[in-house]
C-alpha positions in Angstrom: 116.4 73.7 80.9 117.6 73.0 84.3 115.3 73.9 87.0 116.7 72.3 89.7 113.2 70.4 90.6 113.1 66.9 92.5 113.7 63.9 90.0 110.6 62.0 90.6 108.2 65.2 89.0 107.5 64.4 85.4 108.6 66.1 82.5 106.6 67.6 79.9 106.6 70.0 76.8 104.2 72.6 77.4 102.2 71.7 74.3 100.9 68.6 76.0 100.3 70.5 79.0 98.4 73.9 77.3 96.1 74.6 73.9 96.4 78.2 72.6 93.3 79.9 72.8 91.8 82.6 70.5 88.4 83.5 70.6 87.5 87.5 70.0 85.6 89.3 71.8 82.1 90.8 69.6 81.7 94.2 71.1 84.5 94.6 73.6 82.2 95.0 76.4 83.9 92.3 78.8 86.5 93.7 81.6 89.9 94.6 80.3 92.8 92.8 81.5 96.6 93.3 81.6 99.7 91.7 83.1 101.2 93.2 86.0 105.3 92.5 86.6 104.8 92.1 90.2 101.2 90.1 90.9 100.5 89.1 87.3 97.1 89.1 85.2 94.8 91.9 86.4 91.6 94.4 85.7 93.2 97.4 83.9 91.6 99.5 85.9 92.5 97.8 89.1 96.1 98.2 88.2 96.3 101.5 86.9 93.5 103.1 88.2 93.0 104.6 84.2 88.9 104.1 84.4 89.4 107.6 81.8 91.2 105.5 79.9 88.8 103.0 79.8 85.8 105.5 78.7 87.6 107.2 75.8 89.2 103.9 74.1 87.2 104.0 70.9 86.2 100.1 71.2 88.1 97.0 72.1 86.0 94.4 69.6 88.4 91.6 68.6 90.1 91.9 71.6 91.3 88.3 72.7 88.9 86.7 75.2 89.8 84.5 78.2 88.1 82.7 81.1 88.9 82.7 84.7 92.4 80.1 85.1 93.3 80.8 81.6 97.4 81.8 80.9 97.6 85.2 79.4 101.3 85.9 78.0 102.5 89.8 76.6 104.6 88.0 73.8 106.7 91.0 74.2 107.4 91.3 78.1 107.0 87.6 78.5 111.2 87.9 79.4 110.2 90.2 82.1 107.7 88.5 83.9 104.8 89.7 81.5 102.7 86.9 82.0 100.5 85.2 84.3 97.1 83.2 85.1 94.2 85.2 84.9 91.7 85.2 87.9 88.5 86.5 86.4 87.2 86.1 83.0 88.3 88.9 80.4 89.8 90.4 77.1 93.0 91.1 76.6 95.3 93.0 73.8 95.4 90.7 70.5 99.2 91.5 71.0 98.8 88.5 73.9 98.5 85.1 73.2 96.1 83.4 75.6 96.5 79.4 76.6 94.0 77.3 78.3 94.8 73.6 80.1 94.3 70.4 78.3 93.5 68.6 81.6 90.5 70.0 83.0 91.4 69.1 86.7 95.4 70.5 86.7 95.6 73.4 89.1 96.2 76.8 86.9 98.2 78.9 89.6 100.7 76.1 90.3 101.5 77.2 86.7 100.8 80.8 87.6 104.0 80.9 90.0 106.3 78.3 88.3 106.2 80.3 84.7 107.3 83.3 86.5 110.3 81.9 88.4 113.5 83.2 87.0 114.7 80.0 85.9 111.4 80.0 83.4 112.2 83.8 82.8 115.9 83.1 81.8 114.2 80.4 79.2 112.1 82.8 77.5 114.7 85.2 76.8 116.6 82.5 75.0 113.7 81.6 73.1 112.8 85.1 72.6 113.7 86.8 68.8 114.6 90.4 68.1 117.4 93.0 67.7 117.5 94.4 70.7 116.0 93.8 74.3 113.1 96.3 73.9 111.7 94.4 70.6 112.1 91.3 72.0 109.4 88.8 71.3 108.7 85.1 72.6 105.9 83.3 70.3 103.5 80.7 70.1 105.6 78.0 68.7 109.0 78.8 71.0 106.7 78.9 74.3 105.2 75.3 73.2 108.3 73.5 73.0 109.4 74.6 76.5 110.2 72.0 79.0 108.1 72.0 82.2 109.1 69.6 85.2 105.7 69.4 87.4 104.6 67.2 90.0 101.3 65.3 90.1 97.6 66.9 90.6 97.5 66.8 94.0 100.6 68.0 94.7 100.3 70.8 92.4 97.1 72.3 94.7 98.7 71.9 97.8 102.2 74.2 96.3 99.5 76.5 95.2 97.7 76.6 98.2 100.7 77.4 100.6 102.0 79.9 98.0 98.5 82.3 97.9 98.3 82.2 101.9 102.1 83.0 102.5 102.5 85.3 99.2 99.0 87.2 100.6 101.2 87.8 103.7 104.4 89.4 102.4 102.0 91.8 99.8 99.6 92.7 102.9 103.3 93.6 104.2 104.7 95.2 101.3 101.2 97.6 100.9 101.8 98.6 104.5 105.1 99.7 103.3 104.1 101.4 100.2 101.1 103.0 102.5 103.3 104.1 105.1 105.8 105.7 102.0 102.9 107.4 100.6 102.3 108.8 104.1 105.9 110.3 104.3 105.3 112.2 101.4 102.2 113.6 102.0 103.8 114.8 105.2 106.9 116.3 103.1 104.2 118.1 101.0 102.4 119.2 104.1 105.3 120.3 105.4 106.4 122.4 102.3 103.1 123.6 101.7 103.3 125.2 105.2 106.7 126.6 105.2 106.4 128.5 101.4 103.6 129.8 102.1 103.1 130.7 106.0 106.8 130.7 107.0 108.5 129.0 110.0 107.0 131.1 113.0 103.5 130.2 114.1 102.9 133.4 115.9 103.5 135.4 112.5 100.8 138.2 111.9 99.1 137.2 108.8 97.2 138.8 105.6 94.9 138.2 102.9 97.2 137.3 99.7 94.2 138.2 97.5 94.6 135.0 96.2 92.0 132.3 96.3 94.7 129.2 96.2 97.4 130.3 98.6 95.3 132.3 101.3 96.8 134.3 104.1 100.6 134.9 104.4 102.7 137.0 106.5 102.1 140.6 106.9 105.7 141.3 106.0 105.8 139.3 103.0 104.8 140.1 99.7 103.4 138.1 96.5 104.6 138.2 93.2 104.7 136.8 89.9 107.7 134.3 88.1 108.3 137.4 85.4 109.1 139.6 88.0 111.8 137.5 90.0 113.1 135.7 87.0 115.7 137.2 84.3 114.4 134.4 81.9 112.1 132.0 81.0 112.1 129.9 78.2 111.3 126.8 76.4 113.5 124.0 74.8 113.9 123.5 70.9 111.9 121.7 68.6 112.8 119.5 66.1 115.7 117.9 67.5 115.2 114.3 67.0 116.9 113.9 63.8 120.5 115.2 65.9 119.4 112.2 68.7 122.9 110.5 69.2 124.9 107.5 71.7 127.0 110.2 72.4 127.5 114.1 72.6 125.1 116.8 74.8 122.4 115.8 77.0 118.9 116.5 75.9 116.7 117.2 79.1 113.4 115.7 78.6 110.3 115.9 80.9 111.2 112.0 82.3 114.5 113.8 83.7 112.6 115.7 85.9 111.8 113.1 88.9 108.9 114.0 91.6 111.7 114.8 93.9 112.5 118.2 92.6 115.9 117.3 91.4 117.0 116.3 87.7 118.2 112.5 86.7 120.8 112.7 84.1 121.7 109.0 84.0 119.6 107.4 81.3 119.3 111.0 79.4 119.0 111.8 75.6 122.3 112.7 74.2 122.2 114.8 70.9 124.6 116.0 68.3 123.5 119.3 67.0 125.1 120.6 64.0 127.1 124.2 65.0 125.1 127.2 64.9 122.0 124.9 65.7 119.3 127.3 67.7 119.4 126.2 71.0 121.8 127.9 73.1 119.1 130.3 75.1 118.4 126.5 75.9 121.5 125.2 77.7 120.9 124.4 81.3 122.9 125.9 83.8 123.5 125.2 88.0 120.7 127.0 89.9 117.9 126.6 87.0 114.3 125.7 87.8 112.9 123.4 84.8 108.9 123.0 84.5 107.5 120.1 82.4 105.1 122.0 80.4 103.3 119.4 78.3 102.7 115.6 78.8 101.6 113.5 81.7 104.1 115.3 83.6 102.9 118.7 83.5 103.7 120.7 86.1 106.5 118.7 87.9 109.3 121.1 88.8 112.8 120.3 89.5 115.7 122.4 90.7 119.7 122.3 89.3 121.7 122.2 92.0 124.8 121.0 90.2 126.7 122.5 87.7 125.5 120.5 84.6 127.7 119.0 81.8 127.0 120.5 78.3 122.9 120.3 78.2 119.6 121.2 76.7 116.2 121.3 77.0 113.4 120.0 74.7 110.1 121.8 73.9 108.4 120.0 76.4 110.6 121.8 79.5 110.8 125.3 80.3 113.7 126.6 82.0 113.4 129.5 84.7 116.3 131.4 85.5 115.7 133.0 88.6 117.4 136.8 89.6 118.7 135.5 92.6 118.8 138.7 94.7 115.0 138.8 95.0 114.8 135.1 95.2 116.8 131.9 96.1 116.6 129.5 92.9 115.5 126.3 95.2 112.9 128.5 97.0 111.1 129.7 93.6 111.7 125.6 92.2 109.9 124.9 96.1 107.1 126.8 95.5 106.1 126.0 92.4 106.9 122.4 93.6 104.4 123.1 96.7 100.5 122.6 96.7 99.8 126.0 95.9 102.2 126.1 93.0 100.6 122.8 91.4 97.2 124.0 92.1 98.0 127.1 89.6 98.9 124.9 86.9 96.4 122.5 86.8 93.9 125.5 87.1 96.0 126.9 84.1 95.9 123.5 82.3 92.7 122.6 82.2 90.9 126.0 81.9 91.3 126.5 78.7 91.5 124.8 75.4 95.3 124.1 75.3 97.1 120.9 76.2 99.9 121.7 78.6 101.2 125.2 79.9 102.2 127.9 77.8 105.4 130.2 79.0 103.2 132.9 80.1 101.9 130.3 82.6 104.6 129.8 84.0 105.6 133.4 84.0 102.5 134.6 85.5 102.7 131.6 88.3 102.6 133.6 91.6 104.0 132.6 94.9 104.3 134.0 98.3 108.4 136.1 98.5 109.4 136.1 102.2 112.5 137.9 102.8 115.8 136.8 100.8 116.9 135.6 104.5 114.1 134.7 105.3 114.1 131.8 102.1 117.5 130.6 103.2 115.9 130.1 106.8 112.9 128.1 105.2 115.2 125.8 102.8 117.7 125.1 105.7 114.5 123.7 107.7 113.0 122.3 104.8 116.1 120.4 103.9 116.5 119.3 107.5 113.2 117.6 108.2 113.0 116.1 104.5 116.4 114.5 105.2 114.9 112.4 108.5 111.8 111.5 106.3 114.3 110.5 103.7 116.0 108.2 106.2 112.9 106.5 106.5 111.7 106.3 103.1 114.9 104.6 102.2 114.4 101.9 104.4 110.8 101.1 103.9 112.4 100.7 100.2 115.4 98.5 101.5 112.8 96.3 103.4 110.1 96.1 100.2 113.2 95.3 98.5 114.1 92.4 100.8 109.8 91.5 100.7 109.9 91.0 97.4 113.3 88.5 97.2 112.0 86.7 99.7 108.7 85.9 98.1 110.5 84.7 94.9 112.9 82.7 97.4 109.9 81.3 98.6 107.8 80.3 95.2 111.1 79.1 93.9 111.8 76.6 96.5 108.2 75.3 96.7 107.8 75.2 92.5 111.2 73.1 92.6 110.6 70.9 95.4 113.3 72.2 97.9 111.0 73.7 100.5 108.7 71.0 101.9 105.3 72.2 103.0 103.7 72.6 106.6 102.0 68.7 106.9 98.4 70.5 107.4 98.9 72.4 103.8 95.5 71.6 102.0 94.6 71.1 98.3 92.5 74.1 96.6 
């Protein structure tokens, strides 16, 4: 493998440089780890925020344990950067493999950012078996007999040392960005939650809804339920995995439906269903609301606001069909979308015994009607100061984009010996 780094480094075969390591864990008590793509070996909790998850796993016992420095690899992501040196001591999956370093004074997180260098990546994959890219798997024995080019001790802690003070600097910049993103879209919420339910003049006269969640609203609006502005509701068919196809109809599933309130077709289901198949009250057609009714993504609404190739829904998607001279189809998908819309259906989720929403859920949802001109008024604002937030949202993305190539510029130069380091750089 050609890495490019300086001649004088010496060359080694990973299996004189790491031991494989696996020692279980008794009673599964010790913190659970897992590899993260972007920063690498973590506390599950710390980088999924899933403590639920952590209370109502039945037992990790004979999960794999390793110590602080150790190099924790997902045998099956280790192509995609699945892999990393852990910080803290741990347990992981028994799906990782878990190496510790033969030398007790080499520096583990010089080999934390050279292993995840693309050059290193593009090895793995080669070494990797499997049919297809998502069953991929790297073991043991192929990850042993990989080449590493590495300079001596000292060397090794100084690279290290540069790369956690400069890398620290580009994340502390990156979270700013993804802060300041998170920010935009609570304003856009605010914003929505405002306009659906208290309309665009400030000086409005307002009354008591009657209802606890959405509060006062214009005295010359009115409230109302989904059944009563909607010519149909229903939900998608069942059963339809045995007509799953590379090609024919698309098949709408909850992961369609982004947070955005609009529909991704581009990596969608396509299906083959024999004719007379049940399942055209399911097609999808331009100006439908869909509603993920069961699954992590309950409650997420999106609006069509294309006309649609040939397309269905599956059970876990309910399509609204709105009667669209009491209501504009984005203004009933915008109020469901809003805080007072999700607020019904988690309310409806969790207070009974059910997983998910049923359809009377959704057809009982209520939401604040303005006037029909009143709606287009609201959306054409609505649309207007989303698009400027937008603008901005797109380039805090282009510039975490250009973050994150630059930090792998950077670890790649200094891991290969083509960026030479400040003359005060320091050992660990």
């Amino acid at each position: 493998m050609k890495t490019g780094i300086v001649n004088q480094w010496d060359k080694k075969r990973v299996k004189y440089i790491f031991r494989e390591i696996d020692e279980r864990s008794r009673d599964g008590k010790e913190t659970l780890l897992s590899v993260s793509e972007y920063y690498g070996v973590r506390p599950r909790s710390e980088s999924f925020g899933d403590a639920e998850f952590l209370s109502r796993a039945e037992t990790l016992e004979g999960y794999k344990k390793c110590a602080a420095g150790d190099l924790v690899i997902n045998i099956m992501l280790a192509w995609k950067r699945g892999l990393g040196v852990t910080p803290v001591d741990g347990i992981v999956s028994p799906a990782y493999n878990v190496f510790r370093l033969r030398q007790k004074d080499a520096c583990p997180e010089f080999y934390h950012y050279l292993l995840r260098t693309d050059e290193y990546l593009a090895e793995f994959t080669r070494r990797s078996t499997g049919i297809m890219a998502s069953r991929l798997r790297m073991y043991p024995d192929s990850f042993m007999d990989v080449r590493v080019q590495l300079p001596p001790t000292t060397e090794q802690r100084k690279i290290a040392a540069y790369l956690h003070e400069a890398t620290a600097k580009v994340d502390q910049l990156v979270k700013l960005r993804e802060r300041q993103m998170e920010l935009l879209q609570e304003q856009r919420a605010a914003l929505i939650q405002q306009a659906v339910t208290r309309g665009l003049n400030p000086r409005a006269s307002l009354k008591d809804s009657g209802l606890p969640w959405l509060g006062q609203i214009p005295k010359h609006w009115k409230t109302t339920q989904v059944r009563r502005i909607s010519s149909f509701v229903t939900s998608g068919s069942r059963g339809w995995a045995e007509f799953y196809s590379d090609s024919g109809d698309i098949f709408v599933q909850s992961g369609n439906l982004t947070r955005n309130m609009t529909v991704d077709l581009k990596n969608a289901q396509r299906v083959q269903p024999p004719a007379g198949a049940e399942g055209e009250r399911t097609l999808i057609a331009q100006d439908d609301v869909l509603i993920c009714v069961t699954g992590g993504l309950t409650g997420n609404v999106a609006y069509v606001d294309f006309p649609p190739p040939t397309a269905y829904i599956n059970q876990h998607v309910a399509l609204v069909r709105s009667r669209q001279n009491l209501v504009a189809p984005k203004f009933l998908a915008t109020a469901l979308w809003s805080v007072q819309g999700q607020t019904q259906f988690k309310l409806a989720e969790y207070g009974g015994t059910k997983q998910g929403l049923s359809l009377d859920d959704v057809r009982l949802a209520w939401i604040a009607l303005p006037p029909r001109p009143e709606q287009t008024e609201i959306l054409d604002f609505i649309q207007k100061e989303s698009a400027q937030i937008d603008r901005l949202l797109s380039t805090y993305t282009r510039q975490i984009e250009l973050l994150t190539e630059y930090r792998a510029a950077l670890i790649h130069e200094c891991v290969t010996g083509q960026r030479a380091l400040p003359a005060k750089t320091k050992e660990n």
